[in-house]
C-alpha positions as CSV (number, residue, x, y, z in Angstrom):
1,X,-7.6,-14.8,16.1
2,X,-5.6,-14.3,13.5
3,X,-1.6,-16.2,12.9
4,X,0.6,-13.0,13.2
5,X,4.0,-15.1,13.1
6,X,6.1,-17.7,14.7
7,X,9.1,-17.1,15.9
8,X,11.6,-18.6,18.4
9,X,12.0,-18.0,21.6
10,X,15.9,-16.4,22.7
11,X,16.5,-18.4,25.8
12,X,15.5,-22.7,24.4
13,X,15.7,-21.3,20.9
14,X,11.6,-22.8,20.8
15,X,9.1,-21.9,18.4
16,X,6.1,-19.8,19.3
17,X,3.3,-19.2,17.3
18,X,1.7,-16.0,17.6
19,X,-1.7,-15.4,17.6
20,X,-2.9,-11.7,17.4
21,X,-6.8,-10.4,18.1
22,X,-8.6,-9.3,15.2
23,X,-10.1,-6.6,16.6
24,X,-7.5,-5.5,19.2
25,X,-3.5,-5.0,20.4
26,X,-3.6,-8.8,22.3
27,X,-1.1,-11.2,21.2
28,X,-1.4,-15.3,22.6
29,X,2.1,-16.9,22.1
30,X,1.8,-20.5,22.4
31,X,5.1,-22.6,22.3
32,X,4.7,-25.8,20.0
33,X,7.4,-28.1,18.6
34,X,9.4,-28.2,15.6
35,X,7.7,-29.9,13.0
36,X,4.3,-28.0,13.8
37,X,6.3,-24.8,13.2
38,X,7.8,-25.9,10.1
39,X,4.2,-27.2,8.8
40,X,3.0,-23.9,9.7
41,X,5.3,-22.2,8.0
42,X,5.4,-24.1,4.7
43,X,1.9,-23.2,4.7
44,X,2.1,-19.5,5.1
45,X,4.7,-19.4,2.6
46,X,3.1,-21.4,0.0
47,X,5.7,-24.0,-0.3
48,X,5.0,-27.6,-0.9
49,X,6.6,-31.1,-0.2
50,X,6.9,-33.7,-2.8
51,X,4.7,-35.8,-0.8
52,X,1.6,-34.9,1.9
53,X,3.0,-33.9,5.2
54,X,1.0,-35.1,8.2
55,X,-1.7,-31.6,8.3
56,X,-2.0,-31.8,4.5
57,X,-2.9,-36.2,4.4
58,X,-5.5,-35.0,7.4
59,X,-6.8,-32.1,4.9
60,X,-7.3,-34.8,2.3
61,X,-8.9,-37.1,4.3
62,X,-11.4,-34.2,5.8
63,X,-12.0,-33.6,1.7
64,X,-12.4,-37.4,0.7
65,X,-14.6,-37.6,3.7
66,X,-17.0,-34.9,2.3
67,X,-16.0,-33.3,6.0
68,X,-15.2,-29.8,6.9
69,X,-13.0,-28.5,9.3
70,X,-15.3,-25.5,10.2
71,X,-12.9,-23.6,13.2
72,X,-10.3,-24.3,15.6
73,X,-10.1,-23.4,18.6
74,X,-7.1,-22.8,21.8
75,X,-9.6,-23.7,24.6
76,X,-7.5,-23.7,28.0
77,X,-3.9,-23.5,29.3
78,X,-3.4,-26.0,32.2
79,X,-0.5,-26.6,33.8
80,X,1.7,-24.7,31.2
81,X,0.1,-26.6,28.5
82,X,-2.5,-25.0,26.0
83,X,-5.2,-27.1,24.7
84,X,-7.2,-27.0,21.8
85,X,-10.1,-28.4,19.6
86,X,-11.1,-28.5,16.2
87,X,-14.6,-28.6,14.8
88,X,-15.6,-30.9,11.8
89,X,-18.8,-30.7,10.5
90,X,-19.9,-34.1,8.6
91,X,-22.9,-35.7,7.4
92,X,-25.1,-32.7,9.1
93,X,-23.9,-33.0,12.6
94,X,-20.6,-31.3,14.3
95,X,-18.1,-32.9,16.1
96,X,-15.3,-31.6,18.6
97,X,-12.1,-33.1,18.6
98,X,-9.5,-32.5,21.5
99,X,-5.8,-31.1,19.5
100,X,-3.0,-29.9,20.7
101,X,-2.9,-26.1,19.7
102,X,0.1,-25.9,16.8
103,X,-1.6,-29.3,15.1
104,X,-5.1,-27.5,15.0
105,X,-3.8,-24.6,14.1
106,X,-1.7,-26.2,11.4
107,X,-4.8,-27.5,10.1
108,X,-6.8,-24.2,10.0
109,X,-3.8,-22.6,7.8
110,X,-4.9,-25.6,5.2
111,X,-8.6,-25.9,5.2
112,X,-9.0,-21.9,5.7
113,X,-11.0,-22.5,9.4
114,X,-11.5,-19.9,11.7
115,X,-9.0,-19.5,14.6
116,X,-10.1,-18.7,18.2
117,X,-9.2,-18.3,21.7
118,X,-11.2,-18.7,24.6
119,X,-11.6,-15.4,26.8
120,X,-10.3,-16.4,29.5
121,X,-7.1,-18.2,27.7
122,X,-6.6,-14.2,25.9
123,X,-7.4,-12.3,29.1
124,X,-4.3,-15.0,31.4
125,X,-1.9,-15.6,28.6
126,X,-1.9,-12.4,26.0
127,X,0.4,-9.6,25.8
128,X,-1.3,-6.5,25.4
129,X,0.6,-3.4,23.5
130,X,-0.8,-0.1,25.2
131,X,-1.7,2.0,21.6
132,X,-2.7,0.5,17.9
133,X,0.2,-1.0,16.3
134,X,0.8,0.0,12.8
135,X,4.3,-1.0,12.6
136,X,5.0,-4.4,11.9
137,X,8.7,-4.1,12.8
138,X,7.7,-2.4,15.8
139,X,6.0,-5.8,17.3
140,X,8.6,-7.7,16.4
141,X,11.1,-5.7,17.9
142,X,9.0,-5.6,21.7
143,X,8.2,-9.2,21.0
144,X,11.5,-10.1,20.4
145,X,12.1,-7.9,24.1
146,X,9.2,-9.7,25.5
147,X,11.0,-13.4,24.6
148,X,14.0,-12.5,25.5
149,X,12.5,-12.3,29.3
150,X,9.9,-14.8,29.5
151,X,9.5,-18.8,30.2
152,X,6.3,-21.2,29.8
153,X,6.3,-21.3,33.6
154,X,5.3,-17.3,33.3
155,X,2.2,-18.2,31.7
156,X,1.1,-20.4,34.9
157,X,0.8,-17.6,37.4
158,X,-1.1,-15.3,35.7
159,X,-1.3,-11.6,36.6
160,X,0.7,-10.5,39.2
């Protein structure tokens, strides 16, 4: 997966990261919480803070640690709630750590780690555009339809 954006949603004004397929039209939007969308974005937009935010001091700490942060990972939605993990590898031996999905995936923008989605998590809770999109301002524009429509809630009962 790849981050295509975040963006807020047009009924609770709440952000959404949005994860796009590398190899196809699906699109995961995951609703996180202020602060993760703001550390996501500084990221993406090369700004900095005077002092490390909470993803960079982790980043740090993975580096000081002679630890990697080798991929994240959105791993199931339950209840309208996504989970995630992330995998660092340290000292020869990996380990799997439960996250919520906008702190791993703040993380990932940092330490350049591989984002995924499980299957099943793309195949109940993507959007899928019917030809290749070229047109960036296209997707926004039936994103920005799509949001103006949906809840969190729609994610729970799955096709219809």
């Amino acid at each position: 997966m790849q981050i295509y954006g975040v963006s807020f949603d047009m009924v609770g004004k709440q952000p959404i990261v949005l994860l796009k397929t590398v190899d196809g039209n699906r699109f995961l939007p995951i609703w996180i919480g202020h602060p993760e969308a703001a550390a996501i974005l500084m990221k993406l937009q090369g700004a900095s803070t005077p002092r490390p935010m909470t993803h960079d001091l982790l980043s740090d700490m993975l580096d000081q640690l002679d630890a990697k942060c080798e991929r994240v990972a959105v791993t199931e939605l339950r209840d309208n709630t996504f989970y995630a993990s992330i995998t660092i590898s340290v000292n020869g031996s990996e380990l799997e750590i439960d996250s919520r999905p906008s702190d791993a995936i703040a993380l990932a923008v940092r330490t350049q780690a591989p984002i995924f989605a499980a299957d099943d998590v793309i195949e109940e809770s993507s959007i899928e555009f019917e030809h290749e999109v070229e047109d960036t301002e296209e997707v926004v524009e039936k994103f920005k339809d799509f949001l103006d429509q949906v809840t969190p809630e729609d994610f729970a009962k799955g096709e219809e």
